[in-house]
KETIMI-845536 format. One record per residue (C-alpha): residue number from 1; chain; z, x, y. Coordinates in Angstrom, 1 decimal. Example, Ala and Ser with C-alpha at 12.3 -4.5 7.8 and 13.67 -1.06 7.14 Angstrom:
residues 2
<atom pos="1" unit="A" pz="7.8" px="12.3" py="-4.5"/>
<atom pos="2" unit="A" pz="7.1" px="13.7" py="-1.1"/>
This chain:
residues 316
<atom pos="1" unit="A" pz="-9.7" px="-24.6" py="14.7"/>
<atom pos="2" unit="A" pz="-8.8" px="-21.9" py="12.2"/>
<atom pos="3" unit="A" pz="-10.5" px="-18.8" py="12.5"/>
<atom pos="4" unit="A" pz="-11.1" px="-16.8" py="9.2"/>
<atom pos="5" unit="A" pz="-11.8" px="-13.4" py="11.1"/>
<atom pos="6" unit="A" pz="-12.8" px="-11.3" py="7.7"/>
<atom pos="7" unit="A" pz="-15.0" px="-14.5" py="6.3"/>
<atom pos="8" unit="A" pz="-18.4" px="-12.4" py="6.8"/>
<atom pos="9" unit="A" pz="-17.3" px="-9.7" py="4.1"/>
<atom pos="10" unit="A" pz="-19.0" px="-10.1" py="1.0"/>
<atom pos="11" unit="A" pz="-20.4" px="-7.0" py="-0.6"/>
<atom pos="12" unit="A" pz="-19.1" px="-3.6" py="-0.4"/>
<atom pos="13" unit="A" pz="-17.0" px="-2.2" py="2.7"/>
<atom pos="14" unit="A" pz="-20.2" px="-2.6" py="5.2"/>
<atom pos="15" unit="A" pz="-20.6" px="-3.7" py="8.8"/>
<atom pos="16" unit="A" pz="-19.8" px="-7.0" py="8.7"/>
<atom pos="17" unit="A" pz="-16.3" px="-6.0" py="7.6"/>
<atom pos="18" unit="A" pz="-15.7" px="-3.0" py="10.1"/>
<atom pos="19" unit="A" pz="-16.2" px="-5.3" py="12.6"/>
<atom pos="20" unit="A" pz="-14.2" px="-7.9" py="11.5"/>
<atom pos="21" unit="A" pz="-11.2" px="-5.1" py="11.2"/>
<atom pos="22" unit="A" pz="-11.9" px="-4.3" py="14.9"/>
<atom pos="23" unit="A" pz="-11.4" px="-8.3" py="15.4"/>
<atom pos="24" unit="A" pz="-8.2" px="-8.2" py="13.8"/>
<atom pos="25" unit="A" pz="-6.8" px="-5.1" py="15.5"/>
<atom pos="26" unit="A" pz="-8.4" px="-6.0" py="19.3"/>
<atom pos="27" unit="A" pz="-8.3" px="-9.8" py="19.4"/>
<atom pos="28" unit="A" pz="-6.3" px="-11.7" py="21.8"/>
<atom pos="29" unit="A" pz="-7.3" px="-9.8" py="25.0"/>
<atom pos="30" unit="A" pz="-7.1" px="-6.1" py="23.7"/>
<atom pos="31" unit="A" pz="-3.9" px="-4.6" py="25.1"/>
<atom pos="32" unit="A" pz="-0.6" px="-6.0" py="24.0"/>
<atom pos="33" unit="A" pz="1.4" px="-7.6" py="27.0"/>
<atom pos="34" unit="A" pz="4.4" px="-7.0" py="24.9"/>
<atom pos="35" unit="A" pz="5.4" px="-4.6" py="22.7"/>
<atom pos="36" unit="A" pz="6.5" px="-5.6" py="19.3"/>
<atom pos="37" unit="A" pz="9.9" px="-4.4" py="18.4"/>
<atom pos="38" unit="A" pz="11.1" px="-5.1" py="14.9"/>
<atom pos="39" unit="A" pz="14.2" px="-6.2" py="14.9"/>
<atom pos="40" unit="A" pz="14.1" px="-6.5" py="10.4"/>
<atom pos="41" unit="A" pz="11.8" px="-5.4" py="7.9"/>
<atom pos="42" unit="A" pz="11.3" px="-6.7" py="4.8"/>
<atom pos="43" unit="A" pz="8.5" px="-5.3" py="2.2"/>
<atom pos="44" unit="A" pz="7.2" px="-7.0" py="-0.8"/>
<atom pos="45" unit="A" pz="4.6" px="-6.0" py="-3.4"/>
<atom pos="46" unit="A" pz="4.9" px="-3.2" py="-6.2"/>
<atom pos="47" unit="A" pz="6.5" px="-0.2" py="-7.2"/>
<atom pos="48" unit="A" pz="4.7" px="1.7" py="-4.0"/>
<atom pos="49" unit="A" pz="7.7" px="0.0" py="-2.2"/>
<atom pos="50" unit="A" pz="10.9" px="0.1" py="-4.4"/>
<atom pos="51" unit="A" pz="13.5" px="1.6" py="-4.1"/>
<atom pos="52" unit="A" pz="15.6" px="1.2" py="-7.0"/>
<atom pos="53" unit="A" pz="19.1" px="0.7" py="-8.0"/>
<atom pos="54" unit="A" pz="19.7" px="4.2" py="-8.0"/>
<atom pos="55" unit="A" pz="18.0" px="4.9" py="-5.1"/>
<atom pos="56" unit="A" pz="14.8" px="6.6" py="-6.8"/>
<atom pos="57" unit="A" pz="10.8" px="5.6" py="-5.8"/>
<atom pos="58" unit="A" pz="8.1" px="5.7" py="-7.7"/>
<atom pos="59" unit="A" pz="6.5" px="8.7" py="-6.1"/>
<atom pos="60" unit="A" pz="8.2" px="12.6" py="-6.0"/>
<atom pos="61" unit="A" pz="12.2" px="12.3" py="-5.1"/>
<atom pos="62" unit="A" pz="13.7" px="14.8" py="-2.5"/>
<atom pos="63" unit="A" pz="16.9" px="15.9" py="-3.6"/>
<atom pos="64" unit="A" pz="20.6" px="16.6" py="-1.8"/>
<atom pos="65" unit="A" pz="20.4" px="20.1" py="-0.5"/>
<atom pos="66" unit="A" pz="21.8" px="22.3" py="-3.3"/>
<atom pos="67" unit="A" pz="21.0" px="20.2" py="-6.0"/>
<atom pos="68" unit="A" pz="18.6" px="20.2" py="-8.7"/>
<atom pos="69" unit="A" pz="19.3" px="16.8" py="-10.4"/>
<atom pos="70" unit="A" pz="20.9" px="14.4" py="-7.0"/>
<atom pos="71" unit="A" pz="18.3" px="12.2" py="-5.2"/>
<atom pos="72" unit="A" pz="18.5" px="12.3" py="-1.2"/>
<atom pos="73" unit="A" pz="16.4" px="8.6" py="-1.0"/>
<atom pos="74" unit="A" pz="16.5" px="9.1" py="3.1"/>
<atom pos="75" unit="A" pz="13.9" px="11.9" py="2.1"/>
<atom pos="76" unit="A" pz="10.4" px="11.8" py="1.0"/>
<atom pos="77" unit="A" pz="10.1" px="8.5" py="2.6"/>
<atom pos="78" unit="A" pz="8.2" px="5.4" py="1.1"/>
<atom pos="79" unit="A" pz="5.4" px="4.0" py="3.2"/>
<atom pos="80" unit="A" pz="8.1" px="1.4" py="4.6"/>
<atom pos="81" unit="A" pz="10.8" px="3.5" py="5.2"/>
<atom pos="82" unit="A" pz="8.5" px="5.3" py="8.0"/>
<atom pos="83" unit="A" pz="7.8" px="1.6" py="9.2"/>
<atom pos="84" unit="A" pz="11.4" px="1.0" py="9.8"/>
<atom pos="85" unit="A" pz="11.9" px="4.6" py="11.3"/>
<atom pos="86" unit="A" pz="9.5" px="3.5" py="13.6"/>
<atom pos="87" unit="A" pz="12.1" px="0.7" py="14.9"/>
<atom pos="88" unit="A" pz="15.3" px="2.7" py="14.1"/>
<atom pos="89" unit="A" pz="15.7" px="0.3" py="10.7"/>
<atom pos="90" unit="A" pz="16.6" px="1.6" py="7.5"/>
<atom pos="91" unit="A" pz="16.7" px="-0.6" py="4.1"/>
<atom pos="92" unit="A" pz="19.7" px="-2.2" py="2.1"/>
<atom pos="93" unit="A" pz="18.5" px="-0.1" py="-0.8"/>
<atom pos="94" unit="A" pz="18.9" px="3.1" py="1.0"/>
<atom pos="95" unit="A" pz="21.2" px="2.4" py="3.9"/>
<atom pos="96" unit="A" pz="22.1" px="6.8" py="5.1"/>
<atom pos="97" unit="A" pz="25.0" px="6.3" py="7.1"/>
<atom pos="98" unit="A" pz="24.1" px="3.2" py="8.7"/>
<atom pos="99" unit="A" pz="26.5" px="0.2" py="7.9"/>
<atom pos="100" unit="A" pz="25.3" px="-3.4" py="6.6"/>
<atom pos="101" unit="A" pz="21.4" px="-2.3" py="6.8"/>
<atom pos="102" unit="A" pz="19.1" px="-6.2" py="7.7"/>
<atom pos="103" unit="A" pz="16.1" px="-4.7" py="6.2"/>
<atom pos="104" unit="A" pz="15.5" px="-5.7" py="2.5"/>
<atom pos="105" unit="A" pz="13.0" px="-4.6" py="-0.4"/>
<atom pos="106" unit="A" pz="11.7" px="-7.6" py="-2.7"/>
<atom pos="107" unit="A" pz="8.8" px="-5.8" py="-4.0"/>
<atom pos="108" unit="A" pz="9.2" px="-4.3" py="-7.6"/>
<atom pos="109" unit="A" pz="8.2" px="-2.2" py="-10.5"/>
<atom pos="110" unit="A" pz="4.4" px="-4.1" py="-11.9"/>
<atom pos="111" unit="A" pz="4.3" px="-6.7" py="-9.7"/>
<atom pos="112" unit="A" pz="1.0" px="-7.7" py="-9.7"/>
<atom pos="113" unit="A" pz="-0.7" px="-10.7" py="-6.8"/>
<atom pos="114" unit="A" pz="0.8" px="-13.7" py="-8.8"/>
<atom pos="115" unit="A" pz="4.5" px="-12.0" py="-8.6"/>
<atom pos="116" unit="A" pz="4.1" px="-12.2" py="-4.4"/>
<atom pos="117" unit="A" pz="5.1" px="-16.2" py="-3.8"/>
<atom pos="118" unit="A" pz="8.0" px="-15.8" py="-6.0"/>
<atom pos="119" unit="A" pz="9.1" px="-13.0" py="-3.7"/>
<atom pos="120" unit="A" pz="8.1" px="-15.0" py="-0.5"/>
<atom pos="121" unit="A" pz="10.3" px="-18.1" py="-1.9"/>
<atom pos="122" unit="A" pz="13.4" px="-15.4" py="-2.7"/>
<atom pos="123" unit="A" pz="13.7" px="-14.5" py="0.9"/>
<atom pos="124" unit="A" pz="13.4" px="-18.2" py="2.1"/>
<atom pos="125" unit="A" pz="16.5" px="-18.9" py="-0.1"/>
<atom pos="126" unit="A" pz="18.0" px="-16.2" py="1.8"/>
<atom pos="127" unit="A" pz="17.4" px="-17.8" py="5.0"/>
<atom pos="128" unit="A" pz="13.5" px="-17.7" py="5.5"/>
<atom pos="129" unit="A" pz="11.6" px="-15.8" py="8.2"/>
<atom pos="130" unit="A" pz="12.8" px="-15.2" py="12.3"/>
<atom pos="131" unit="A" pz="11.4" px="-14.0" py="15.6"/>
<atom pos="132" unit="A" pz="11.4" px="-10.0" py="15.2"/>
<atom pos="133" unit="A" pz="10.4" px="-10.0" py="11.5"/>
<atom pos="134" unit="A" pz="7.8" px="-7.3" py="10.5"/>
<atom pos="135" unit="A" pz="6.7" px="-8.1" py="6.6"/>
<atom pos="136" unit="A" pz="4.9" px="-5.2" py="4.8"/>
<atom pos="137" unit="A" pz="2.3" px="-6.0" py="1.9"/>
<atom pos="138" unit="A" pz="1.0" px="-3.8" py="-0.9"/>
<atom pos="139" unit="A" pz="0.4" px="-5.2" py="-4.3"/>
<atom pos="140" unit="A" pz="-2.9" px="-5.8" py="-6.4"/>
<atom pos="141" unit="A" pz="-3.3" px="-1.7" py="-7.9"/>
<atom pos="142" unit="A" pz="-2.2" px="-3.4" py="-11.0"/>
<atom pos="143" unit="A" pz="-4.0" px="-6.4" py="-11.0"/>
<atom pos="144" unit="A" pz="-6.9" px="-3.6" py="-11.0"/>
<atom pos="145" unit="A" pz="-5.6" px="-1.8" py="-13.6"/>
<atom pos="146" unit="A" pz="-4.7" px="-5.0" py="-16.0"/>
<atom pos="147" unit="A" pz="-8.5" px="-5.9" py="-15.9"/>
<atom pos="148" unit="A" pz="-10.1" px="-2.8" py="-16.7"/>
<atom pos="149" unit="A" pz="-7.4" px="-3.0" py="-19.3"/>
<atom pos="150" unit="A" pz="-9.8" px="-6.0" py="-21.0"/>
<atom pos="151" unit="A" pz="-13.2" px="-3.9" py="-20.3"/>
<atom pos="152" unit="A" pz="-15.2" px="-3.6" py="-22.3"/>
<atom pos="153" unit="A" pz="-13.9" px="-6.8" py="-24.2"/>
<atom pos="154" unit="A" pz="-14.1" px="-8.5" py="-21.2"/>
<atom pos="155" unit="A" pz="-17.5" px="-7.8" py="-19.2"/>
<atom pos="156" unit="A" pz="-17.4" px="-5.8" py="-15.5"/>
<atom pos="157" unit="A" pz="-18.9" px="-9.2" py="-14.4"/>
<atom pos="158" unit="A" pz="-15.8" px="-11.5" py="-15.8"/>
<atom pos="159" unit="A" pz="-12.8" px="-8.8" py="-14.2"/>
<atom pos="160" unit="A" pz="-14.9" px="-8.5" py="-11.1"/>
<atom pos="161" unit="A" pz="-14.3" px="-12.1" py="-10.7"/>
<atom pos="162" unit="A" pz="-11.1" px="-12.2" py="-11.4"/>
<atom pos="163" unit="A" pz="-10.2" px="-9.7" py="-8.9"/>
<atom pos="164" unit="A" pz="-12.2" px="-11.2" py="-6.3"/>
<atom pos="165" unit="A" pz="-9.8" px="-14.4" py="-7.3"/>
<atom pos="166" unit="A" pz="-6.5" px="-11.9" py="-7.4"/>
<atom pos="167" unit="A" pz="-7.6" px="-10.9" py="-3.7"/>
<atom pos="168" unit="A" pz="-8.5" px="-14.7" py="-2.4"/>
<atom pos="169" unit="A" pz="-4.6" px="-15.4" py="-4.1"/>
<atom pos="170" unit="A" pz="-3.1" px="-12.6" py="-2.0"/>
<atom pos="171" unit="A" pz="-5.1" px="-13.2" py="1.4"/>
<atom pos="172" unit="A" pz="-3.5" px="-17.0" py="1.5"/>
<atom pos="173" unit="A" pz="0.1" px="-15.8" py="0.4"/>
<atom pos="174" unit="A" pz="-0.5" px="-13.1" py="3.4"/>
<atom pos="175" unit="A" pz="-1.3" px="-16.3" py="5.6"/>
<atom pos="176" unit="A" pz="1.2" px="-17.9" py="4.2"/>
<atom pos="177" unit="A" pz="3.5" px="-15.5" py="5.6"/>
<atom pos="178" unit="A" pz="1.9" px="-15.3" py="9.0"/>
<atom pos="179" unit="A" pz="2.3" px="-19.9" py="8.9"/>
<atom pos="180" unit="A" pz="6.2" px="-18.6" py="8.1"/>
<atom pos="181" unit="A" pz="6.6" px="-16.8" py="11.6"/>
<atom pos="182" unit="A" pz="6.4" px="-13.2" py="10.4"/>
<atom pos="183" unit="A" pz="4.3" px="-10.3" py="11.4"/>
<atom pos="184" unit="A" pz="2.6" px="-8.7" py="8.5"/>
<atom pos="185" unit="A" pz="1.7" px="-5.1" py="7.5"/>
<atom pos="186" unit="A" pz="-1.2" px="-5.6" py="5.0"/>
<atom pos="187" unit="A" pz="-2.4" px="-2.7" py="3.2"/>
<atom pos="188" unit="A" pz="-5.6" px="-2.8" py="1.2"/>
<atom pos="189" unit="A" pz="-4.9" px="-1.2" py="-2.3"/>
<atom pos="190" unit="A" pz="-6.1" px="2.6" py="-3.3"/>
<atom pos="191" unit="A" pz="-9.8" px="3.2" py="-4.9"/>
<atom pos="192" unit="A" pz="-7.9" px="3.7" py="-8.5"/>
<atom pos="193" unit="A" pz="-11.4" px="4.9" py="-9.2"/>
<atom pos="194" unit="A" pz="-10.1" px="7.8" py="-6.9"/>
<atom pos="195" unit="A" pz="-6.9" px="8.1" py="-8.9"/>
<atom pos="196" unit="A" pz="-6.3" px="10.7" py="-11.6"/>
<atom pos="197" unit="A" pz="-5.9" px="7.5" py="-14.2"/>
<atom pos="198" unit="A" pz="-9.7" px="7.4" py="-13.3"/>
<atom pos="199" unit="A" pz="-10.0" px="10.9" py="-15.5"/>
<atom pos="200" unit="A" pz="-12.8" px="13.3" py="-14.7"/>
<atom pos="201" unit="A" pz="-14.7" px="13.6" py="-11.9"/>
<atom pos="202" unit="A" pz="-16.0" px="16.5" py="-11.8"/>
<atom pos="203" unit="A" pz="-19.9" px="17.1" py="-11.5"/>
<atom pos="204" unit="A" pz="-22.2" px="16.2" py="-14.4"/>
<atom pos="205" unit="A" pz="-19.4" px="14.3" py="-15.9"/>
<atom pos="206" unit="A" pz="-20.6" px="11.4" py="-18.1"/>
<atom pos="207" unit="A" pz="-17.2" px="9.7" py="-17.4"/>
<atom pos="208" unit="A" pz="-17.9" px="5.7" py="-16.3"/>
<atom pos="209" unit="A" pz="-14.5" px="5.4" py="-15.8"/>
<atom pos="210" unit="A" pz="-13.9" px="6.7" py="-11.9"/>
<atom pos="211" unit="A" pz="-17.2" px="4.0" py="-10.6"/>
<atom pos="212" unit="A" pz="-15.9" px="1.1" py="-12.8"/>
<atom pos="213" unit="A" pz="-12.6" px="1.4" py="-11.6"/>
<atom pos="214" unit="A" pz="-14.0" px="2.0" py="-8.0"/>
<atom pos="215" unit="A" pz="-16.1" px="-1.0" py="-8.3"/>
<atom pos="216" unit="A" pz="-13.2" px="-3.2" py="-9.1"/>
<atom pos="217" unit="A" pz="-10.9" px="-2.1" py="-6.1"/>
<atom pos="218" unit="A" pz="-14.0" px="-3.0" py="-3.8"/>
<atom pos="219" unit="A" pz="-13.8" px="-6.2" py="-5.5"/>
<atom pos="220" unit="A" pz="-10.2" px="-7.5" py="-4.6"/>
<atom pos="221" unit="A" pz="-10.0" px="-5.5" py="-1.0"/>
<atom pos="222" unit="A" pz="-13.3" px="-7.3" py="-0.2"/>
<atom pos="223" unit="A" pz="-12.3" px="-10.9" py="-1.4"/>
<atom pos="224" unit="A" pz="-8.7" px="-10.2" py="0.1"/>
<atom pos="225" unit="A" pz="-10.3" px="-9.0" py="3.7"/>
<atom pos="226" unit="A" pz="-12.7" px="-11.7" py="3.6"/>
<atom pos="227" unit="A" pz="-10.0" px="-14.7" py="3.3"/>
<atom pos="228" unit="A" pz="-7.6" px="-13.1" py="5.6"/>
<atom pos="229" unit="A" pz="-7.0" px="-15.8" py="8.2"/>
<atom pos="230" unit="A" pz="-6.3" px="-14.5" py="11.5"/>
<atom pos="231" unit="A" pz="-6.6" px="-14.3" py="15.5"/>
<atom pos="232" unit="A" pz="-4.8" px="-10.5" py="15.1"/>
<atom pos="233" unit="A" pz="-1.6" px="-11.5" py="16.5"/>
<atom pos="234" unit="A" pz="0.3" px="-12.3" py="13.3"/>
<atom pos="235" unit="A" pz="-1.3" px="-9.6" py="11.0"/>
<atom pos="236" unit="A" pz="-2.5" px="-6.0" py="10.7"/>
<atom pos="237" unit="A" pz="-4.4" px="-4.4" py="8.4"/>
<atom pos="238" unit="A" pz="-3.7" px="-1.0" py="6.7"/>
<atom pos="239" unit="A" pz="-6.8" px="0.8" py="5.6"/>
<atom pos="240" unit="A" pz="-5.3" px="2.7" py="2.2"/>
<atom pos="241" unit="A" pz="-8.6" px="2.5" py="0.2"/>
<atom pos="242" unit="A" pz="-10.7" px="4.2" py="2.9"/>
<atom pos="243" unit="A" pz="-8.3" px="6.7" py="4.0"/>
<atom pos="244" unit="A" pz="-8.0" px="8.1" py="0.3"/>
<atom pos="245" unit="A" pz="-12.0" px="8.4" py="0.3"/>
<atom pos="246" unit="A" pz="-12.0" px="10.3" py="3.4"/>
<atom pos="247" unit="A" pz="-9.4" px="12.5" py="2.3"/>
<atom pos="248" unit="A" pz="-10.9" px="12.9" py="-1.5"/>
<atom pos="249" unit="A" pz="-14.2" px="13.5" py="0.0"/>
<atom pos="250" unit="A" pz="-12.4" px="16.2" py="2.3"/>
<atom pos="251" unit="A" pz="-10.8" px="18.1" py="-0.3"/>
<atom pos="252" unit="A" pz="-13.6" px="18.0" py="-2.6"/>
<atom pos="253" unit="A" pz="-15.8" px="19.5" py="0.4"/>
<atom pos="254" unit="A" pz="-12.8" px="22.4" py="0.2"/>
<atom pos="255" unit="A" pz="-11.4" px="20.8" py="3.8"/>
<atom pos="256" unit="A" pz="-9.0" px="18.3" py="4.6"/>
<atom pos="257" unit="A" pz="-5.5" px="17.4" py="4.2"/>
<atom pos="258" unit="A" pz="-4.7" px="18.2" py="0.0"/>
<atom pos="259" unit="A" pz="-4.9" px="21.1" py="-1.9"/>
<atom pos="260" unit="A" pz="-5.5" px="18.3" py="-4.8"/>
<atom pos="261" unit="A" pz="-6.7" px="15.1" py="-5.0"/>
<atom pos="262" unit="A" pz="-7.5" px="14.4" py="-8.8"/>
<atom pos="263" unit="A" pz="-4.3" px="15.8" py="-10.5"/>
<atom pos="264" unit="A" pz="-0.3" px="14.5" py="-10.6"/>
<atom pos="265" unit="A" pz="1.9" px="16.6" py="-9.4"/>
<atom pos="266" unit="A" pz="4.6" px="15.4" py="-11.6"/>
<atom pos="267" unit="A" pz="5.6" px="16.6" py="-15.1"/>
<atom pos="268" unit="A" pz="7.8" px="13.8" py="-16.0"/>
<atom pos="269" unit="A" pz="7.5" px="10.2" py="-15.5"/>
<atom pos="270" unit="A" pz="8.4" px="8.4" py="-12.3"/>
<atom pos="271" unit="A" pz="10.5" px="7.2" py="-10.8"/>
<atom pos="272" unit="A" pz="12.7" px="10.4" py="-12.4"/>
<atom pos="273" unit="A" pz="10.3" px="12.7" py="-10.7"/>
<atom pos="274" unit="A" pz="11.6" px="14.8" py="-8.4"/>
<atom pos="275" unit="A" pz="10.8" px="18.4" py="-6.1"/>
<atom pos="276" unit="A" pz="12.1" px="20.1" py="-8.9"/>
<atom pos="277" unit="A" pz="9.9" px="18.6" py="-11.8"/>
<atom pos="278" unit="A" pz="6.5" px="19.3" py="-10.4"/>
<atom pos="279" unit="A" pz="3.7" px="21.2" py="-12.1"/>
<atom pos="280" unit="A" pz="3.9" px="25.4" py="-10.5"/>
<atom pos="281" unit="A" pz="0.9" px="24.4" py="-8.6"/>
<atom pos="282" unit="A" pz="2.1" px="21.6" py="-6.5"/>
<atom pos="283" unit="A" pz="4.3" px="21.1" py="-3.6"/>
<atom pos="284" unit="A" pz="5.7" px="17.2" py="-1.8"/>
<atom pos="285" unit="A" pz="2.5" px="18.4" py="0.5"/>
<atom pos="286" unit="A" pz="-0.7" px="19.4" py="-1.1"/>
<atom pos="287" unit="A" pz="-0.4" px="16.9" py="-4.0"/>
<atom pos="288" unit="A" pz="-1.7" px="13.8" py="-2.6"/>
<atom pos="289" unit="A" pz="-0.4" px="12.0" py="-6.1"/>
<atom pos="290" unit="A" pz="2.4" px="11.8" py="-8.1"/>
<atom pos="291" unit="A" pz="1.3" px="10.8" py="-11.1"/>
<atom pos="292" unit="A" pz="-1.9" px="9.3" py="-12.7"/>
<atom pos="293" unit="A" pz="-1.7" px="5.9" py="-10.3"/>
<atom pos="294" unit="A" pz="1.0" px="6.6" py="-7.8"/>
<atom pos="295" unit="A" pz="0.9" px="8.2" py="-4.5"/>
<atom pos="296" unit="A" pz="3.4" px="11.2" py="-3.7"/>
<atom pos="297" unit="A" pz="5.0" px="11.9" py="-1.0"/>
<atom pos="298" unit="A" pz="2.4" px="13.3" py="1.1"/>
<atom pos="299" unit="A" pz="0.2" px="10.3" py="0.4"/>
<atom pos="300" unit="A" pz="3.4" px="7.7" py="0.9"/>
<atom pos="301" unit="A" pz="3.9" px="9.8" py="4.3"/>
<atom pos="302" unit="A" pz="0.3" px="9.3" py="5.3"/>
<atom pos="303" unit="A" pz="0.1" px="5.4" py="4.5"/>
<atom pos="304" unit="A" pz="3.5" px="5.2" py="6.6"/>
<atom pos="305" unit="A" pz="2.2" px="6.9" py="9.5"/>
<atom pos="306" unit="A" pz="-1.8" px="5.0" py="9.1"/>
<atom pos="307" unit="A" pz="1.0" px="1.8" py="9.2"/>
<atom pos="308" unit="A" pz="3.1" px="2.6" py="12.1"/>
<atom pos="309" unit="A" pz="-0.1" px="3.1" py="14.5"/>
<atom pos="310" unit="A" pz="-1.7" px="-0.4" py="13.2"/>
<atom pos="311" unit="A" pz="1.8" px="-1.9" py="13.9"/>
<atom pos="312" unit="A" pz="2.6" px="0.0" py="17.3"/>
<atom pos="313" unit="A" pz="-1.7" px="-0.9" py="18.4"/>
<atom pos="314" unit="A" pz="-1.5" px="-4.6" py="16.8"/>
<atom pos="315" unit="A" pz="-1.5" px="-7.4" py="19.9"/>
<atom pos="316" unit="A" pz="1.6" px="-8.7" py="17.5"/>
């Protein structure tokens, strides 16, 4: 019978849901007989995982060595570009010196939940899903950010809802993938209450937005954990959301990773930031974002390495 491992989460990150995680990453007899090697890796979700045309992300761009304008893509990597490091991969979008790259990028710029199937199908016209595919996941950050759009039109109790349908939607595509034959890299999406979009959050502030927006992220992470259907050897889950608490909490406490955790580090928009457009404060380390929504490339380094140890400890 089908086991749906997260089906006990309900309400906020508690318990019931830790566990479940520990079920995902531990099932099947704990220790892997057989190491996963990725032999292709193909991402899909939003701009947190393009590369584009022209070889820029949407987080701070390194640049060639000598140049103040010319992007270096191979540096600064994106969350998946670790992942593929991790099996000696690099993507078609940003091949180095490696010829005819397998690995391929689908996701793209305000994707949102209901943009994932139509990415899915792309890549079975293209000759579906074999043994040795790792799949990365990260989209919903704007489904978050289209509802609070509505509020306070649209009550907390209507967008909640439809988050908490936006995660049920992308739990059964994730499945869906998993039914396909692939391994998938899920990653929950940011607290965008967290996120200098949120605005202030300093002490005292009368600001609602950094809780509403907090609220809503809960929402779809729960709904999408609890529908996540599972016996841990197909999928594994990428904590984003509570390792940017940890780390906010940690700088805010005057500790931890980041000089900064509530400003961008970038003075023009992405994806034309680059190490030479960032505010005199920051640097590609002690700004964990690059601008008011987007992680930099401290934060895409972090999520890459939180997603090489889930893929490298997964019984895949």
């Amino acid at each position: 019978m089908k086991s749906t491992v997260f089906g006990v989460a309900r309400v906020g990150l508690c318990a019931g849901v830790l566990a479940a995680v520990a079920l995902l990453a531990s099932c099947g007899g704990g220790a892997q007989s057989q190491t996963f090697a990725a032999s292709r890796v193909i991402a899909f979700g939003d701009e947190s995982s393009v590369i584009t045309a022209d070889q820029k992300k949407y987080s701070v761009n390194a640049l060639l060595t000598g140049s103040t304008t010319a992007v270096d893509c191979t540096g600064n990597p994106l969350w998946i570009q670790t992942v593929a490091a991790r099996y000696g991969l690099v993507f078609q979008e940003c091949p180095g010196t490696v010829p005819a790259p397998v690995s391929h990028i689908y996701a793209a710029n305000g994707a949102m939940v209901a943009d994932l199937s139509a990415q899915i199908d792309q890549q079975l016209l293209n000759g579906g899903f074999k043994a040795g595919d790792l799949v990365t996941v990260l989209v919903g950050a704007n489904d978050v950010l289209a509802q609070f759009a509505q509020y306070p039109g649209v009550g907390e109790a209507q967008i909640s809802a439809n988050l908490d349908a936006a995660g049920r939607a992308l739990a059964a595509q994730v499945n869906r993938l998993a039914a396909l034959g692939a391994k998938v890299l899920i990653s929950t999406i940011p607290d965008m209450g967290l996120t200098p979009f949120a605005g202030d959050r300093s002490v005292g502030s009368t600001n609602g937005n950094p809780a509403l927006l907090s609220r809503l992220s809960e929402a779809f992470n729960i709904a999408m954990l609890a529908h996540l259907t599972n016996d841990g050897h197909q999928i594994g889950l990428v904590q984003l959301d509570q390792y940017l608490q940890a780390s906010d909490a940690a700088t805010r406490l005057g500790a931890g990773t980041y000089a900064n955790t509530t400003l961008a580090a970038c003075t023009v928009a992405l994806p034309q930031c680059t190490t030479a457009t960032l505010v005199t404060a920051a640097t590609t380390s002690n700004y964990l974002w690059a601008d008011d929504r987007h992680l930099g490339a401290s934060g895409q380094a972090s999520l890459g390495s939180l997603a090489v140890t889930v893929a490298s400890n997964n019984p895949f």
